[in-house]
PyMOL Python script that loads the backbone (N, CA, C, O; Angstrom):
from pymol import cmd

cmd.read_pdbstr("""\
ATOM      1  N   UNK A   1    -161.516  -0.739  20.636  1.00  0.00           N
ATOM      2  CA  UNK A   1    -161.514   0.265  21.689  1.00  0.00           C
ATOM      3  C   UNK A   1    -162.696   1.205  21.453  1.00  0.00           C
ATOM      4  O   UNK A   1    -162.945   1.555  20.300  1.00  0.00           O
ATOM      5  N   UNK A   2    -163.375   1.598  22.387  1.00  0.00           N
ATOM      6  CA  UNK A   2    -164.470   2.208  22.327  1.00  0.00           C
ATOM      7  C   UNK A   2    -164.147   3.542  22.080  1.00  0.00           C
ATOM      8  O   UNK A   2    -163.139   3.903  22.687  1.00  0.00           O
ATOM      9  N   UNK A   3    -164.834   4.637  21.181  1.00  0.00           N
ATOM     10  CA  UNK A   3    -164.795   6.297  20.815  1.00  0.00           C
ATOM     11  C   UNK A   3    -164.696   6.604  21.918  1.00  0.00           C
ATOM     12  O   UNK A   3    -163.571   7.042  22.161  1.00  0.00           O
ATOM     13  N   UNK A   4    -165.653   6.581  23.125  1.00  0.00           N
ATOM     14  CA  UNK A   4    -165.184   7.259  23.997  1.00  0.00           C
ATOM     15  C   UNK A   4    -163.772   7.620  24.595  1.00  0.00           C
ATOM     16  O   UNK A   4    -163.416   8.742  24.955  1.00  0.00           O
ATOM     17  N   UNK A   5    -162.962   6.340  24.636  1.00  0.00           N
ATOM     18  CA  UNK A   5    -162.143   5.935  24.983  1.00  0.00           C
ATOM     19  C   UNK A   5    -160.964   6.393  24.402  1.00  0.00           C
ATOM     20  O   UNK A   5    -159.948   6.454  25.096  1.00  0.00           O
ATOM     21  N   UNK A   6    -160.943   6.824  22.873  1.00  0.00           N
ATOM     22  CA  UNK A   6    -160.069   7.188  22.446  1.00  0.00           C
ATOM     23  C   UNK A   6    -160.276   8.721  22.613  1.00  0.00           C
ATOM     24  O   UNK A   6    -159.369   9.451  23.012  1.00  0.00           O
ATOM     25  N   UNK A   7    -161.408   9.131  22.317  1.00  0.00           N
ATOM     26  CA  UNK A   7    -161.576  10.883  22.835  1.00  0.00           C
ATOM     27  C   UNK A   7    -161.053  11.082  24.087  1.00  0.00           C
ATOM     28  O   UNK A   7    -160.758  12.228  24.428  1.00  0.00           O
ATOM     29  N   UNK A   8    -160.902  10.223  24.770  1.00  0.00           N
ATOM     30  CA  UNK A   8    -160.455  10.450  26.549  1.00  0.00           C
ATOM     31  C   UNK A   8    -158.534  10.283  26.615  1.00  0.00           C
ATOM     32  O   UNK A   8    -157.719  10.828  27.360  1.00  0.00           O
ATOM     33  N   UNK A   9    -158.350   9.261  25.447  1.00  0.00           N
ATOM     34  CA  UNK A   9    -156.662   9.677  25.242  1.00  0.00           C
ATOM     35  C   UNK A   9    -156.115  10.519  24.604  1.00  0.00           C
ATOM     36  O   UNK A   9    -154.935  10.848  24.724  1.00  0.00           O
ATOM     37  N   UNK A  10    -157.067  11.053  23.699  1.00  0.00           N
ATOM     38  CA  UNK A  10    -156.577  12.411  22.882  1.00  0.00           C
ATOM     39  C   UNK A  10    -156.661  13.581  24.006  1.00  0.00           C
ATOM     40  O   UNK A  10    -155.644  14.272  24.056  1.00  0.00           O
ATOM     41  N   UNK A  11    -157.430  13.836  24.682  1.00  0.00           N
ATOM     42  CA  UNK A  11    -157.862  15.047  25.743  1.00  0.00           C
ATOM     43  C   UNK A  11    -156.314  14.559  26.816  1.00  0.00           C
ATOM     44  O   UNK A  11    -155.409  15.391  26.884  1.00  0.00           O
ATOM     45  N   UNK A  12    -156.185  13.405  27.464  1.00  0.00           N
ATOM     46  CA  UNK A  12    -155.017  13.387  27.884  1.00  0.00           C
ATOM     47  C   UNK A  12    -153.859  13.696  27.311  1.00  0.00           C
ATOM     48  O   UNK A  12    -153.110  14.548  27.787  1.00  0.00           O
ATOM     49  N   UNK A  13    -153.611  13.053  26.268  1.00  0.00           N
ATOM     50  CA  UNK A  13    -152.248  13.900  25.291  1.00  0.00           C
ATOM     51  C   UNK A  13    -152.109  15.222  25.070  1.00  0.00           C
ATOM     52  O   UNK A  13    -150.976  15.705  25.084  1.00  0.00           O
ATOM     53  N   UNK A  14    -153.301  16.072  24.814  1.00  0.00           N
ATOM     54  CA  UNK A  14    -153.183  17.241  24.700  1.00  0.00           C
ATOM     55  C   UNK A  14    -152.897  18.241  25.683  1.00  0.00           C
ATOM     56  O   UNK A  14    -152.375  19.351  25.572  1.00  0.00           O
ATOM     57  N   UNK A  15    -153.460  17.463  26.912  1.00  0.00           N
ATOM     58  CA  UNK A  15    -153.288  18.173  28.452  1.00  0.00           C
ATOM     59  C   UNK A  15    -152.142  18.551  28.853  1.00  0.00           C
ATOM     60  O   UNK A  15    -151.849  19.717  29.119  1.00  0.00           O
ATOM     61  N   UNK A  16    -151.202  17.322  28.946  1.00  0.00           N
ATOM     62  CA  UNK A  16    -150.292  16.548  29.096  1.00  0.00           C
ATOM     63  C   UNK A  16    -149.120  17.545  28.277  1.00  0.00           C
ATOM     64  O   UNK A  16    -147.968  17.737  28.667  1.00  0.00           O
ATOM     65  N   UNK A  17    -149.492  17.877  27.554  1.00  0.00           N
ATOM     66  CA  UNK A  17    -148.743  18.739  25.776  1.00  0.00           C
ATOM     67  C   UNK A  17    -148.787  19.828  26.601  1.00  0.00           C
ATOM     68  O   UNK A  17    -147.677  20.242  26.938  1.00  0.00           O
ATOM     69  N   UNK A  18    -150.194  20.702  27.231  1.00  0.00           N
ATOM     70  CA  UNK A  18    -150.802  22.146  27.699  1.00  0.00           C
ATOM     71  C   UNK A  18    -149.751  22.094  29.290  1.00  0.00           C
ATOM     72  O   UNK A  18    -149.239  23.101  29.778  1.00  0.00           O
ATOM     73  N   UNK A  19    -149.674  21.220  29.649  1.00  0.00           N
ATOM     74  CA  UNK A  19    -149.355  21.533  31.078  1.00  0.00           C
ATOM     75  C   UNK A  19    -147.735  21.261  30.950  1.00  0.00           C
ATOM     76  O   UNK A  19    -147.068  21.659  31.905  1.00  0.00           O
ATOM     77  N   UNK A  20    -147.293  20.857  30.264  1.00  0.00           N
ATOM     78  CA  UNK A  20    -145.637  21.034  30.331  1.00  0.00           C
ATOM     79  C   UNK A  20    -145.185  22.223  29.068  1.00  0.00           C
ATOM     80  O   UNK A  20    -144.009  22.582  29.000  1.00  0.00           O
ATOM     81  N   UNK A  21    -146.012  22.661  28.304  1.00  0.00           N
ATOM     82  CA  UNK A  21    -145.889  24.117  27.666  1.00  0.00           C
ATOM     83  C   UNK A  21    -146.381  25.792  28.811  1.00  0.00           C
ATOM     84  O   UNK A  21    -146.031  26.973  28.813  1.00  0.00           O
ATOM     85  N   UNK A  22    -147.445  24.836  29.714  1.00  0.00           N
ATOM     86  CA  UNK A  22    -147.248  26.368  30.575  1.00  0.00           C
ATOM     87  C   UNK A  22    -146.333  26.216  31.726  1.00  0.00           C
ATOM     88  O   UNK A  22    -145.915  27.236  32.273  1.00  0.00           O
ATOM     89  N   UNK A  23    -145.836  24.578  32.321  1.00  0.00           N
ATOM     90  CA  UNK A  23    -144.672  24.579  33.244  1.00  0.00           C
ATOM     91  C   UNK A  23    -143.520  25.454  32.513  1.00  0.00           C
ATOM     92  O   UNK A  23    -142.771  26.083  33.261  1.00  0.00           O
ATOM     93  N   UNK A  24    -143.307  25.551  31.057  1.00  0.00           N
ATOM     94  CA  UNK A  24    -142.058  26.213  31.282  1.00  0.00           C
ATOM     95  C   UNK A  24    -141.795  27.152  30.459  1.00  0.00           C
ATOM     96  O   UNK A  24    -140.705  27.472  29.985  1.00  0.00           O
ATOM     97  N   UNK A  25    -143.165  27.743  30.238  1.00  0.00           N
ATOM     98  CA  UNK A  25    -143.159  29.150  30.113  1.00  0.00           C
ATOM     99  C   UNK A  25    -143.714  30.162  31.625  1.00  0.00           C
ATOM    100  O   UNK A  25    -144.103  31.330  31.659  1.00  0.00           O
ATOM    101  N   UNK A  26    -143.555  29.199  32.700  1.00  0.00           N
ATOM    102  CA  UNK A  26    -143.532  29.848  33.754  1.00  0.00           C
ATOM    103  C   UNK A  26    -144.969  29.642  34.589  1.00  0.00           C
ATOM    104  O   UNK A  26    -145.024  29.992  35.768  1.00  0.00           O
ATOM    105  N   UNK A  27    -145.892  29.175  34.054  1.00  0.00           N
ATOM    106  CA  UNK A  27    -147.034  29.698  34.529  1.00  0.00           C
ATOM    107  C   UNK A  27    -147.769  28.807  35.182  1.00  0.00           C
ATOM    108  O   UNK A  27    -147.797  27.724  34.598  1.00  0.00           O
ATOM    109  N   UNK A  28    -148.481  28.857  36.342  1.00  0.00           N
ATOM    110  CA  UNK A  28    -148.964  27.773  37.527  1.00  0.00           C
ATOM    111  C   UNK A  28    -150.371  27.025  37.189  1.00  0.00           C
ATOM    112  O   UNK A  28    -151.062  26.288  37.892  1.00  0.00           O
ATOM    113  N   UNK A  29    -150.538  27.485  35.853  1.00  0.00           N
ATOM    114  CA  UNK A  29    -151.866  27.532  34.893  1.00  0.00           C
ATOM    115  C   UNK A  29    -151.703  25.926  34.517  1.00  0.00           C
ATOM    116  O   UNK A  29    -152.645  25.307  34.022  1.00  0.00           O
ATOM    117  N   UNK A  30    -150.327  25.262  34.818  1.00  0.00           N
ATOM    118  CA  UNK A  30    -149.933  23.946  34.285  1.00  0.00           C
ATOM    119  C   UNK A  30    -150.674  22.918  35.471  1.00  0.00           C
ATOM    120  O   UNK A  30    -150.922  21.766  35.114  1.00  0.00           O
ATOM    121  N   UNK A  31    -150.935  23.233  36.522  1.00  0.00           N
ATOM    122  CA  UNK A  31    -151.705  22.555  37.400  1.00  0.00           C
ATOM    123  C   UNK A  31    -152.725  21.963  36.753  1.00  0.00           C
ATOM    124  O   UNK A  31    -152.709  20.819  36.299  1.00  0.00           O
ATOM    125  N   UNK A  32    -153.815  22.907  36.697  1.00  0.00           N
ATOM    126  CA  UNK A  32    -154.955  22.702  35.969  1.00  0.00           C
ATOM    127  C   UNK A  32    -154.730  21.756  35.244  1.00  0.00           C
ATOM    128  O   UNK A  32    -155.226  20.685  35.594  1.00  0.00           O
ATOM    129  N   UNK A  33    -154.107  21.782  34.281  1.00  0.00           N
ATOM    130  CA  UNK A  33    -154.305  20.924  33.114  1.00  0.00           C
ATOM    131  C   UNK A  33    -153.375  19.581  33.338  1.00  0.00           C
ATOM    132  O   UNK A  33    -153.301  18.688  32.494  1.00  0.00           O
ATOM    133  N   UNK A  34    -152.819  19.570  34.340  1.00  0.00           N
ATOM    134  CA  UNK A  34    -152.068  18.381  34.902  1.00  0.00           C
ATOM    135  C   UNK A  34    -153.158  17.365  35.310  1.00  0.00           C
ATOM    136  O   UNK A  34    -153.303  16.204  34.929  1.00  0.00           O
ATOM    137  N   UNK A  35    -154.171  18.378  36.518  1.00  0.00           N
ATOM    138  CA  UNK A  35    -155.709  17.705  36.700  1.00  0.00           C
ATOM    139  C   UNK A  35    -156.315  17.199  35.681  1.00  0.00           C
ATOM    140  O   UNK A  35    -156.597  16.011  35.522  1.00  0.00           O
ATOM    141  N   UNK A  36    -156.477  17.865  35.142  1.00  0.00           N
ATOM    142  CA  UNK A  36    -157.406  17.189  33.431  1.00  0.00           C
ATOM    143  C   UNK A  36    -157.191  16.496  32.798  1.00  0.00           C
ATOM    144  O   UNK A  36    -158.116  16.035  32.129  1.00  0.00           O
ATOM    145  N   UNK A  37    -155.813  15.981  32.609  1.00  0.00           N
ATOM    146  CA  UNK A  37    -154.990  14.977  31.940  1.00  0.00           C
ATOM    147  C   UNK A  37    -155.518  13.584  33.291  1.00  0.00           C
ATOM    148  O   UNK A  37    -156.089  12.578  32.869  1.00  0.00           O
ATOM    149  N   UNK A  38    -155.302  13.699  34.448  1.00  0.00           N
ATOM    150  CA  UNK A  38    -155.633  12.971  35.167  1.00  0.00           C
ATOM    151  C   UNK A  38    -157.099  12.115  35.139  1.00  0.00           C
ATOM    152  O   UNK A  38    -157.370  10.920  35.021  1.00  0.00           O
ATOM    153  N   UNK A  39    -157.892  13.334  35.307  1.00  0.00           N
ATOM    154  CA  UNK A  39    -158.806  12.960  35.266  1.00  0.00           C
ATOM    155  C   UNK A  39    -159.166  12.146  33.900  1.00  0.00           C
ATOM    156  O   UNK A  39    -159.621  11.005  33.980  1.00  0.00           O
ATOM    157  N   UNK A  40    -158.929  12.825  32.556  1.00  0.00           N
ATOM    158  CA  UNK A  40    -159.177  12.362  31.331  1.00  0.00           C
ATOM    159  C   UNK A  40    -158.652  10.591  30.975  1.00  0.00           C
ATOM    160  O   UNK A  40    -159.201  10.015  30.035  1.00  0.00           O
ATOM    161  N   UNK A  41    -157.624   9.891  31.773  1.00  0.00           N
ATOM    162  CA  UNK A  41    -156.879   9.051  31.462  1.00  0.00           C
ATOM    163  C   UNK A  41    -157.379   8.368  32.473  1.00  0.00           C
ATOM    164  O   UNK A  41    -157.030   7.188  32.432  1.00  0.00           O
ATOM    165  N   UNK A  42    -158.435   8.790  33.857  1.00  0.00           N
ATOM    166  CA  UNK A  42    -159.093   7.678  34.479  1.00  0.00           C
ATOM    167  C   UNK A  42    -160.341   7.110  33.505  1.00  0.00           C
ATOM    168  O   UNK A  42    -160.789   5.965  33.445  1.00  0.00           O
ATOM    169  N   UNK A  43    -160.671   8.089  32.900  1.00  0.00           N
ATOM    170  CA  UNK A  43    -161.806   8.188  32.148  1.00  0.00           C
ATOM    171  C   UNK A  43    -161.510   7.206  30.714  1.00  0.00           C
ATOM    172  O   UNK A  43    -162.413   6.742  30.017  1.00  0.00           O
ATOM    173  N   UNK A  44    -160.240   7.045  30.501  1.00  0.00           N
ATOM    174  CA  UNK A  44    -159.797   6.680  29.114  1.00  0.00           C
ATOM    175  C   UNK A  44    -160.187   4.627  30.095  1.00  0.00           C
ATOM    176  O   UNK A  44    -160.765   3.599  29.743  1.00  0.00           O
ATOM    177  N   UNK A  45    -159.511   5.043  31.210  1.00  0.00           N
ATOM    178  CA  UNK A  45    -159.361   3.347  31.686  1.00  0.00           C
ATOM    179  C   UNK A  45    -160.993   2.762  32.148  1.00  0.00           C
ATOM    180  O   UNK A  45    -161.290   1.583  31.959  1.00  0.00           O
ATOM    181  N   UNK A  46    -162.041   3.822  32.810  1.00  0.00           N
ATOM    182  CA  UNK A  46    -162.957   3.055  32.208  1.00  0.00           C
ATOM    183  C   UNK A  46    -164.374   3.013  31.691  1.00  0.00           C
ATOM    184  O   UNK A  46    -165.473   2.632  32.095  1.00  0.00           O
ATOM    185  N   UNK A  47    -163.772   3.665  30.442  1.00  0.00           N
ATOM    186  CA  UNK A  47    -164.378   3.061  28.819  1.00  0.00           C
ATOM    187  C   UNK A  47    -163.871   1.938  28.620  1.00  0.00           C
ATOM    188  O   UNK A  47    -164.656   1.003  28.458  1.00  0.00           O
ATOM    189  N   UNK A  48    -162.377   1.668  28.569  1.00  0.00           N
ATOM    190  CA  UNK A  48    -161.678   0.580  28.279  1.00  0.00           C
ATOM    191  C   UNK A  48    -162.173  -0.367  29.036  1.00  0.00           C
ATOM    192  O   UNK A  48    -162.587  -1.320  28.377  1.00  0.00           O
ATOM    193  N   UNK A  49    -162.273  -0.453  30.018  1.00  0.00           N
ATOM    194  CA  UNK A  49    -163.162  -1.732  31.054  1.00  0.00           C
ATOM    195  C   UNK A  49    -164.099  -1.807  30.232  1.00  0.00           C
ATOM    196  O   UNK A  49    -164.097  -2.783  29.481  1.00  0.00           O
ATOM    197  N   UNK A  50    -165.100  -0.887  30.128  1.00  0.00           N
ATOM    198  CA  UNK A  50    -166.771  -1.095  30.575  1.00  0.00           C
ATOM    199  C   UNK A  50    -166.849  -2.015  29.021  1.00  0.00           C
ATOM    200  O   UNK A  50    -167.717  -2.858  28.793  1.00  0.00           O
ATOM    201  N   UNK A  51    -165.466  -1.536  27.820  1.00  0.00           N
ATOM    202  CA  UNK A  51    -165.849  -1.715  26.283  1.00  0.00           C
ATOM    203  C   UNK A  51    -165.295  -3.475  26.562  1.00  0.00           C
ATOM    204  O   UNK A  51    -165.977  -4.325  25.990  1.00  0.00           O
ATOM    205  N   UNK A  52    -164.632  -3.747  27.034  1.00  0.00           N
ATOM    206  CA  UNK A  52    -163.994  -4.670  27.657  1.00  0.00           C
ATOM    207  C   UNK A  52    -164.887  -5.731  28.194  1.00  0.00           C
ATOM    208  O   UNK A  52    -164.915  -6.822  27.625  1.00  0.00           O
ATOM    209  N   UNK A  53    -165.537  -5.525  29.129  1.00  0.00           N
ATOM    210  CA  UNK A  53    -166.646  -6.169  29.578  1.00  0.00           C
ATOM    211  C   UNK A  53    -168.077  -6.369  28.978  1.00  0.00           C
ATOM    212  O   UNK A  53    -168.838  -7.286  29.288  1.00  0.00           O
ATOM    213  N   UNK A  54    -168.260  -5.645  28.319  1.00  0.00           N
ATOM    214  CA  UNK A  54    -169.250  -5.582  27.309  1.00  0.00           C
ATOM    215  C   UNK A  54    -168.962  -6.294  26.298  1.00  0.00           C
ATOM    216  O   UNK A  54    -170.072  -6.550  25.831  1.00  0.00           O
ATOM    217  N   UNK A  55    -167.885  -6.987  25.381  1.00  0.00           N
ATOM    218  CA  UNK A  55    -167.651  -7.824  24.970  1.00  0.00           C
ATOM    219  C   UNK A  55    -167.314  -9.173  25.005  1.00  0.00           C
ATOM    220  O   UNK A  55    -167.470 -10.051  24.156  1.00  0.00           O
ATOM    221  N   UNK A  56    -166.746  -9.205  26.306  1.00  0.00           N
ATOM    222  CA  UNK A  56    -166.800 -10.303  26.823  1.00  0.00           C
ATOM    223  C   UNK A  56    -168.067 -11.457  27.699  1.00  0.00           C
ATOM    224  O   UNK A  56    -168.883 -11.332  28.611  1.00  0.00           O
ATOM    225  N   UNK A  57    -167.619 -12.535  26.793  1.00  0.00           N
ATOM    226  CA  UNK A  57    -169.165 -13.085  27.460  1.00  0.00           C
ATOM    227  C   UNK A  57    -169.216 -13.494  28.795  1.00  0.00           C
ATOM    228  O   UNK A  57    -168.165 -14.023  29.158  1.00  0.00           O
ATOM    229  N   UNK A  58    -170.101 -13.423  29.658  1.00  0.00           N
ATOM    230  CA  UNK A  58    -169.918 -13.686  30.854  1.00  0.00           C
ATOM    231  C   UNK A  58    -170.399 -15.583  31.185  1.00  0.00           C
ATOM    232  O   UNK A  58    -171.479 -15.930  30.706  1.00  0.00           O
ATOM    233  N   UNK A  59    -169.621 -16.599  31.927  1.00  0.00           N
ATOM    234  CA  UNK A  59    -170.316 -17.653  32.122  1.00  0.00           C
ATOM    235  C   UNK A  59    -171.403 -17.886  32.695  1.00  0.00           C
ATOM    236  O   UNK A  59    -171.849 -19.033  32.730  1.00  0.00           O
TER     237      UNK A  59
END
""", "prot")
cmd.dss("prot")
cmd.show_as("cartoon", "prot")
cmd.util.cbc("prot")
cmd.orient("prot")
């Protein structure tokens, strides 16, 4: 799995962690980081392609 790729699932886990610690301490601040987790875990899928395809040989 490519570094990138894993830096992009750690940033999702942590988001993910941030946005259900400010859902319920009340605060709408959990949006945001709901986005970022989103975004971060499209980002995780493609590294995973591109590392994916880049290893694989093409016919």
């Amino acid at each position: 799995m490519p570094r990138l790729a894993i830096y992009a699932l750690i940033i999702c886990v942590l988001a993910v962690a941030a946005a259900v610690v400010s859902f319920v301490e009340g605060s709408w601040l959990g949006i945001v980081w709901v986005l970022l987790a989103g975004v971060s875990s499209n980002m995780a899928i493609y590294y995973i392609r591109r590392g994916k395809a880049r290893t694989t040989p093409t016919s």
